[in-house]
C-alpha positions, 0 to 999 in steps of 0.5 A: 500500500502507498501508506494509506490504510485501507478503509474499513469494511462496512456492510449494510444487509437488507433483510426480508422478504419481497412476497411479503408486503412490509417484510420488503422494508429493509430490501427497498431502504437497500435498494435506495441506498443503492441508487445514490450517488456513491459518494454519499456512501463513506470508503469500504462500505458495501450494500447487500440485498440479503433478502431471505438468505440469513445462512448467506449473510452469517457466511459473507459476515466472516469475509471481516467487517467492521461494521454490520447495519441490518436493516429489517423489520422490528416489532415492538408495538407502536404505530406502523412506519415507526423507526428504531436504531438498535445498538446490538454491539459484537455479541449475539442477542438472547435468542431462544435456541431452535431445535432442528434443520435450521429455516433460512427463509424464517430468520430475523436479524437476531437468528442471523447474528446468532447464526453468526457467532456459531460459524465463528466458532466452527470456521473462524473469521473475524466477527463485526466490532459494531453490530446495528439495526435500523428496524421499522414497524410494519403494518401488514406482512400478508402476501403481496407485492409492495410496502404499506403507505406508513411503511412506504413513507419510513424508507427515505428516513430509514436511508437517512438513519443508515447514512447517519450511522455510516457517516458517524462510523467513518467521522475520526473519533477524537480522544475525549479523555478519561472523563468523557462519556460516549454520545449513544446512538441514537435510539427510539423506544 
């Protein structure tokens, strides 16, 4: 290298399924991110349709990033189109172990992170240090092609919400010194 460091690898997952109404949040709020103009998106970070492919995902993950934004559907009660920022952090959340053939068309973000962490165990790689979602709360998840109006109106936010995190993640952090608290990420309940 010409004595510049290579910029570290960022990946932002769209998850869902298309078939399923709001399940297509996070591959729309994706595919948007997509349609950008590249210099909108910081060095390093890479976008991925991972549509209902979590088992693909958890592999591509052990390639080494940084930094994991899921993008998806989260369901916490309030009004439909709401959108959350979750910090997830580098280790897997509490999820209920599942007995039998793993579904890969029936994994939410925690399965896959927890997927994750067991390829690491088995085939090495380096896990992400920073593990995000940008979640929305969804209004119909029948079948059908297409976002609900609430839905629909929470993708352009979501792009921001995602850009914030990305840029923020490749902003240098000063040392604030010893006394010094982090500003959390931004979140919504």
């Amino acid at each position: 290298m010409s004595g510049k460091e290579a910029p570290e690898r960022t990946l932002v997952a769209g998850v869902g399924n298309i078939f399923l109404q709001d399940d297509g949040f996070g591959v729309e709020t994706v595919r948007r991110l997509g349609a950008l103009a590249p210099s909108r998106l910081p060095p390093g970070t890479e976008l991925m349709d991972a549509g209902i492919r979590g088992v693909h995902l958890a592999y591509r993950l052990l390639e080494g990033y940084r930094t994991l934004v899921l993008v998806d559907l989260v369901s916490r009660g309030s009004p439909p189109g709401t959108l959350y920022t979750i910090d997830v952090g580098p280790r897997p959340p509490d999820t209920e172990h599942r007995p039998g053939p793993l579904d890969t068309h029936a994994m939410d973000p925690a399965t896959v992170l927890g997927l994750l962490h067991d390829l690491h165990a088995g085939a090495g790689g380096t896990l992400p240090d920073e593990v995000y979602v940008v979640g929305c709360e969804p209004r119909d998840t029948g079948e059908g092609i297409g976002l609900s109006p609430p839905v629909e109106e929470a993708v352009e936010p979501a792009v921001e919400l995602v850009l914030g995190l990305l840029s923020r993640r490749a902003a240098p952090v000063p040392d604030p010194g010893p006394d010094s608290v982090p500003d959390p990420v931004p979140r919504k309940n």
